[in-house]
Backbone as CSV, one residue per row, in Angstrom:
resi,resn,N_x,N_y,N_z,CA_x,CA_y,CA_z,C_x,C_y,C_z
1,UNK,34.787,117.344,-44.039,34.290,116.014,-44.309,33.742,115.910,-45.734
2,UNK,32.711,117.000,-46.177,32.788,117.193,-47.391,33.860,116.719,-48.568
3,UNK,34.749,117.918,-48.105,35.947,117.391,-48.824,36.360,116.119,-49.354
4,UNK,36.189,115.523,-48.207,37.259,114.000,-48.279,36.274,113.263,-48.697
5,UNK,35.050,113.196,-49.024,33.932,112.203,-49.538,33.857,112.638,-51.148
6,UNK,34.171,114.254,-51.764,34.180,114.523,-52.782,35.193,113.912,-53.440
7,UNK,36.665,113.969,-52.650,38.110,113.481,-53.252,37.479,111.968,-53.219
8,UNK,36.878,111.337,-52.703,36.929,109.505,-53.016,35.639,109.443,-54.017
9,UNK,35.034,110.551,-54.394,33.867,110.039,-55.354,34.280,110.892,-56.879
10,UNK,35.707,111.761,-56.603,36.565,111.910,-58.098,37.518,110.431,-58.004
11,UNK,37.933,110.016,-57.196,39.052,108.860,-57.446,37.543,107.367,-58.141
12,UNK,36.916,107.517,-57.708,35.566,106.343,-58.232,35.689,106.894,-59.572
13,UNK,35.431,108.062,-59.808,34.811,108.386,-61.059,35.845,108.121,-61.916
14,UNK,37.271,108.963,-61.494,38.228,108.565,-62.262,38.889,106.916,-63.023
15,UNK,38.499,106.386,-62.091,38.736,104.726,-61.887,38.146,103.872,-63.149
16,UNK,36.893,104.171,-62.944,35.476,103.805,-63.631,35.682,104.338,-65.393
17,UNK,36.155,105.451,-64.991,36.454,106.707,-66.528,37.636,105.683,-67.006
18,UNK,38.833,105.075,-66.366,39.968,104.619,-67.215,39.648,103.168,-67.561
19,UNK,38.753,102.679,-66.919,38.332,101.069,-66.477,37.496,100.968,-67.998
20,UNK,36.331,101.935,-67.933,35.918,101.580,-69.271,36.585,101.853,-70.799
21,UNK,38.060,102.952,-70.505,38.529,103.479,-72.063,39.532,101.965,-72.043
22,UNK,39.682,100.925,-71.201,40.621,99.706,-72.153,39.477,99.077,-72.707
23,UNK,40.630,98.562,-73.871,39.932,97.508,-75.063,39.634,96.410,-74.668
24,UNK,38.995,95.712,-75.080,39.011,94.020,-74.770,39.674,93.460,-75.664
25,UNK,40.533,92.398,-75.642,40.490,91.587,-76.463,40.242,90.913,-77.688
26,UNK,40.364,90.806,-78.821,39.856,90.201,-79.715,39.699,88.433,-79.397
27,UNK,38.591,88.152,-80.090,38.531,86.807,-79.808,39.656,85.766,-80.700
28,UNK,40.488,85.011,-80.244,41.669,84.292,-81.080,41.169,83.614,-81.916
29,UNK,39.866,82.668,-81.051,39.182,81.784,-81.712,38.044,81.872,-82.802
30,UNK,37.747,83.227,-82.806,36.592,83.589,-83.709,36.481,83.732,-85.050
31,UNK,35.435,83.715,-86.076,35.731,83.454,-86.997,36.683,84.892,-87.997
32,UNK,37.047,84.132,-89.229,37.782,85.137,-89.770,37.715,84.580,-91.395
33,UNK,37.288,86.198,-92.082,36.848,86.147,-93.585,37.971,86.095,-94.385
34,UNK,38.420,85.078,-95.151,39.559,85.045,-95.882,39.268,85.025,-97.549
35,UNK,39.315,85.881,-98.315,38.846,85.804,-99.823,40.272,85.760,-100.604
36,UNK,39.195,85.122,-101.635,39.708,84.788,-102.803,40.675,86.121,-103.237
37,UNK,39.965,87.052,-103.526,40.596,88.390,-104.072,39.879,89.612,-103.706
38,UNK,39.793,90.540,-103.160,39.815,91.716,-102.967,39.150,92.867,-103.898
39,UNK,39.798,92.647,-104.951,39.283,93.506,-105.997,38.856,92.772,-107.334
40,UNK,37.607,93.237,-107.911,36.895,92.461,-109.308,37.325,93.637,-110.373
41,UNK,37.849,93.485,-111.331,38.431,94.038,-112.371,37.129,94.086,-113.779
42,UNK,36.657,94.344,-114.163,35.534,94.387,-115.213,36.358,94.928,-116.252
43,UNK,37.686,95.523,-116.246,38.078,95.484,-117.905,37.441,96.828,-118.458
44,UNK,36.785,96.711,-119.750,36.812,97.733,-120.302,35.314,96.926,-120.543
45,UNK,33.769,97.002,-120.636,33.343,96.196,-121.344,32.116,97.567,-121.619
46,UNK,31.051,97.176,-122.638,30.376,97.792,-122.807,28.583,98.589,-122.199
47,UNK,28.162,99.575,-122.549,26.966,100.011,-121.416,26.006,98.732,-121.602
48,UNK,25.861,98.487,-120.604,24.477,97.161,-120.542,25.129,95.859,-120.486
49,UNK,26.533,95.947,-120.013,26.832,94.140,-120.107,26.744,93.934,-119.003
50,UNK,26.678,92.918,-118.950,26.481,92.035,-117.679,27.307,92.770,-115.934
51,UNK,26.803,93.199,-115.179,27.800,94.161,-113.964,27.389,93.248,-113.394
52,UNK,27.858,92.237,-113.137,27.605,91.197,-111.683,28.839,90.123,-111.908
53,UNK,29.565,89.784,-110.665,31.008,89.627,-109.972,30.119,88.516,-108.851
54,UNK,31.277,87.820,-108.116,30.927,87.399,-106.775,32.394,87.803,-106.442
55,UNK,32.531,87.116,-105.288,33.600,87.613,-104.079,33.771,86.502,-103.255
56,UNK,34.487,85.585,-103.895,34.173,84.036,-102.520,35.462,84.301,-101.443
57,UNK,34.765,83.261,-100.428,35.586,83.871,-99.002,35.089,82.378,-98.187
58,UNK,36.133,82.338,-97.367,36.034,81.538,-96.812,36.236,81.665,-94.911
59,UNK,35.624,80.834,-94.260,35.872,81.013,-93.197,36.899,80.657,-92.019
60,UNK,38.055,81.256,-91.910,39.345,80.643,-91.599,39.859,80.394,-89.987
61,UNK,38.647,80.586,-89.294,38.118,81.269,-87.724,38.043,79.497,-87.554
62,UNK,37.425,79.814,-86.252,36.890,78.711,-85.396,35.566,78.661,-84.718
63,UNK,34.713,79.939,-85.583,33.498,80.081,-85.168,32.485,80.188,-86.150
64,UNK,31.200,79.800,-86.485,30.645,80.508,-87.377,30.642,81.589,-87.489
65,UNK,30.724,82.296,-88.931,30.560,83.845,-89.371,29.191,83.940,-89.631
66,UNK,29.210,85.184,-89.196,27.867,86.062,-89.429,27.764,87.631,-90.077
67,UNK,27.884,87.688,-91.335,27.921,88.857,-92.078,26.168,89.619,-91.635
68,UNK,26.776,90.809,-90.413,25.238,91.690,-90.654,25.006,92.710,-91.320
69,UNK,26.225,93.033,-92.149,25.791,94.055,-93.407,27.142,93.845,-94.435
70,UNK,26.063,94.058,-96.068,27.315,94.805,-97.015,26.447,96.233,-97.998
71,UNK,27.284,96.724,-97.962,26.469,97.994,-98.535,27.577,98.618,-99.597
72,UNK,27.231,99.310,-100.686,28.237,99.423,-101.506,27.571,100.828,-101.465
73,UNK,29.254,101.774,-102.154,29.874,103.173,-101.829,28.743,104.018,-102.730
74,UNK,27.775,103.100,-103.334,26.426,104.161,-103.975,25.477,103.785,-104.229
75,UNK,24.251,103.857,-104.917,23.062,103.074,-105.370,23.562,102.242,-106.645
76,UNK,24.576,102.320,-107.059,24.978,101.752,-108.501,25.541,100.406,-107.898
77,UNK,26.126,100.405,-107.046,26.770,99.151,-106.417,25.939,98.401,-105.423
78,UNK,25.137,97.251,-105.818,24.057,96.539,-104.429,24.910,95.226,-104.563
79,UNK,25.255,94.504,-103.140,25.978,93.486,-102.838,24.026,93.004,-102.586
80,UNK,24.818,91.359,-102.213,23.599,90.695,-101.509,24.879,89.132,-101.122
81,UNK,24.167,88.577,-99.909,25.325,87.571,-99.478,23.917,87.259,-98.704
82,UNK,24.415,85.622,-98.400,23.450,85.254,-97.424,23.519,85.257,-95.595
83,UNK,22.365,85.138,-95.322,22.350,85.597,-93.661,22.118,84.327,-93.122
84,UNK,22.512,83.459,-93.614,22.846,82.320,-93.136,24.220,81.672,-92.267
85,UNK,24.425,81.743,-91.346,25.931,81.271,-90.779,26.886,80.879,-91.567
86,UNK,28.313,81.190,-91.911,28.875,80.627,-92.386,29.933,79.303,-91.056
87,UNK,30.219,77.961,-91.779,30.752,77.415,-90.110,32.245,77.615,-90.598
88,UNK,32.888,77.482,-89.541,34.633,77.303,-89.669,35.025,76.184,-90.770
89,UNK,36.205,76.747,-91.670,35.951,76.156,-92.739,35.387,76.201,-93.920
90,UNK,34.060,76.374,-93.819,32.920,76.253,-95.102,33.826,77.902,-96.154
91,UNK,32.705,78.232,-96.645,32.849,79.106,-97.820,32.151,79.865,-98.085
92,UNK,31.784,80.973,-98.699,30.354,81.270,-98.598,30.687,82.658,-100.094
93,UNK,29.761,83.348,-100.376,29.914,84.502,-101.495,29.309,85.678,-101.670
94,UNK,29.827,86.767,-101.590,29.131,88.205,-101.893,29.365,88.417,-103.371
95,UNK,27.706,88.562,-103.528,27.544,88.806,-104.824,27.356,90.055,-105.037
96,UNK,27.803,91.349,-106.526,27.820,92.150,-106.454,26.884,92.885,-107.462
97,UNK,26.128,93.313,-107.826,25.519,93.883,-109.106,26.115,95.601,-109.730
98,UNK,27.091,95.495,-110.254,26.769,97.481,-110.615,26.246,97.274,-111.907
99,UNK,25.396,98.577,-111.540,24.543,99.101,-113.047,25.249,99.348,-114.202
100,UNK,25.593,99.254,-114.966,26.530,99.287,-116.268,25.942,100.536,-116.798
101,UNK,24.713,100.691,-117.008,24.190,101.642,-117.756,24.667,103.196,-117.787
102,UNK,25.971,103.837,-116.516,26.366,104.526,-116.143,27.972,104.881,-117.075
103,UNK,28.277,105.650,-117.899,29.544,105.380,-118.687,30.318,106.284,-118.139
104,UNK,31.591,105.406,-117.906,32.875,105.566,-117.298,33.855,104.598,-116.619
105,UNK,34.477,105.640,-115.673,35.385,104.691,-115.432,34.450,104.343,-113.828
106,UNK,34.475,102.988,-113.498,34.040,102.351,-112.248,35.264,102.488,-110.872
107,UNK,35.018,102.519,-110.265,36.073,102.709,-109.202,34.895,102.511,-107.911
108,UNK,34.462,101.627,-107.434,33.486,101.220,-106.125,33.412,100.574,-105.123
109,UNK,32.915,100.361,-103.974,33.541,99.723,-102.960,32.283,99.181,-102.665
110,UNK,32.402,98.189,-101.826,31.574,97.191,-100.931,31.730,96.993,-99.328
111,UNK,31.452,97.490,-98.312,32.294,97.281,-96.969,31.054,96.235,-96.433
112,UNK,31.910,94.945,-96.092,31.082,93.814,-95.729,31.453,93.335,-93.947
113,UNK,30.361,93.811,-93.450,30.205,93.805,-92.071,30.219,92.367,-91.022
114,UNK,30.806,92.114,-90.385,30.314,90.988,-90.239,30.987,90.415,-88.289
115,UNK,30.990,89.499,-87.654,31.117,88.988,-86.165,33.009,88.835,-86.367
116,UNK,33.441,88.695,-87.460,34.911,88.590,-87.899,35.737,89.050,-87.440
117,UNK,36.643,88.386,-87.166,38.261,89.308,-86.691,38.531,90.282,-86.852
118,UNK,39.052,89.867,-88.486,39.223,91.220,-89.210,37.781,92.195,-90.047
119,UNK,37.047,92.192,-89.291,35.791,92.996,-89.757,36.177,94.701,-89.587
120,UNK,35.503,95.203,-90.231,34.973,95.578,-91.731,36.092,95.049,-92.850
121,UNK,35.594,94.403,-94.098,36.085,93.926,-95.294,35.694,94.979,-96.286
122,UNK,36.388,95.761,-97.002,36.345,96.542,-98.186,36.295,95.749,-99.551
123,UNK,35.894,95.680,-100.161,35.692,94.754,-101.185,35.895,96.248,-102.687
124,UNK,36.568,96.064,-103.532,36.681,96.745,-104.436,36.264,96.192,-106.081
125,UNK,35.492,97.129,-106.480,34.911,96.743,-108.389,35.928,97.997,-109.167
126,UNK,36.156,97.640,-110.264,37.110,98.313,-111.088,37.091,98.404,-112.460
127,UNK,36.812,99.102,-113.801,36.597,98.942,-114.644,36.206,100.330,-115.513
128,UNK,35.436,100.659,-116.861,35.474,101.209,-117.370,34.188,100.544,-118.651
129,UNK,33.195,101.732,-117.766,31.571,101.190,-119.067,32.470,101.739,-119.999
130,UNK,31.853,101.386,-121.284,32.337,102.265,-122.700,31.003,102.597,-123.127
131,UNK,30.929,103.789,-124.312,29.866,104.333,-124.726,29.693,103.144,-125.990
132,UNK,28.446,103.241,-126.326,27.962,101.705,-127.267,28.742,102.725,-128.533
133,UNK,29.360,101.501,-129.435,30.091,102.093,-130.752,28.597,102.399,-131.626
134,UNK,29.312,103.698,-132.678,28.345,104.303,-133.117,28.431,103.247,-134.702
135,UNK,27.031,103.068,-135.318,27.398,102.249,-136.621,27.537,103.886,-137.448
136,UNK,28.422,103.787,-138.540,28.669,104.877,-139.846,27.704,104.223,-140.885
137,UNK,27.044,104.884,-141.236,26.638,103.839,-142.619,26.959,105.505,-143.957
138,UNK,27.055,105.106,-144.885,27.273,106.033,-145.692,26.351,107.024,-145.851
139,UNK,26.700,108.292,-146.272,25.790,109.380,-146.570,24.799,108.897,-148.118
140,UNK,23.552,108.596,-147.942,22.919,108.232,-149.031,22.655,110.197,-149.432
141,UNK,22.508,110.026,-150.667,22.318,111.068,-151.653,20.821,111.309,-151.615
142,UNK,20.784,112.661,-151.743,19.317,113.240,-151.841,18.843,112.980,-153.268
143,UNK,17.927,112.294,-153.543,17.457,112.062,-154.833,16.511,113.071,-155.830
144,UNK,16.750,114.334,-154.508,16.234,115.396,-155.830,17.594,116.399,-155.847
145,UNK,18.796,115.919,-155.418,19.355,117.396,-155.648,20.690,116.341,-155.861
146,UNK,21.050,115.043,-155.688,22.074,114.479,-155.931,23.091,114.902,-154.972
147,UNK,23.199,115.034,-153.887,23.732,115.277,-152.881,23.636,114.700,-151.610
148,UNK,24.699,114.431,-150.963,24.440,114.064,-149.882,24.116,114.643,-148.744
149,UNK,23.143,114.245,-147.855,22.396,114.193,-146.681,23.895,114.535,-145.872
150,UNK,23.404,115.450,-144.963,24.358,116.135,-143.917,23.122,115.864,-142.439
């Protein structure tokens, strides 16, 4: 009797075990983040210029969006977007700040979290700080030996 109460409380367990590994559904109707562009290009520009981009997007769903996180791939990259609903339709913008002060080439990401279809959004910055140009000014001459300063 044992037996046969153990075999129907592996067939429960088993049941229960496959019942919870299906997916649900995605919602058809829910909202969905559609942007402008993907990746912000910064070019070549110099240490200390301006590192701030937005990212507009719009909401292409049938629900309000709700972005609950964006976090970028280091401390050099801080997004900020508002936590305000976006409605079906409307528009809305992740703004991006990287620190410039860092010289090289930029290559950074943004993953923007949100109630969306297609959620997680990767958002990409791209570019290249340059080192500040050096001024030359001429070698002025030592005025006790007539030579120039090295």
């Amino acid at each position: 009797m044992k037996k046969i109460g153990l075999f129907f409380v592996a067939i429960l367990f088993a049941v229960f075990a496959v019942n919870a590994q299906t997916t649900t559904t995605q919602n058809k109707k829910g909202p969905e983040m559609t942007f402008d562009k993907l990746t912000h290009d910064y070019g070549k520009i110099q240490q200390n210029a301006d590192g701030n981009c937005e990212f507009k997007f719009k909401n292409t769903g049938k629900e309000p969006l709700i972005i609950t996180d964006a976090h970028g791939s280091c401390g050099c990259t801080v997004p900020s977007y508002s936590k305000e609903p976006v409605l079906p339709g409307k528009t809305g913008t992740i703004k991006v700040t990287y620190a410039t002060n860092r010289i090289g080439v930029i290559n950074k990401n943004v993953t923007v979290t949100s109630n969306a279809k297609n959620s997680p959004i990767v958002l990409n910055i791209a570019g290249e700080v340059l080192q500040p140009a050096t001024i030359n000014t001429p070698d002025k001459p030592n005025p006790m030996t007539n030579t120039p300063n090295k």
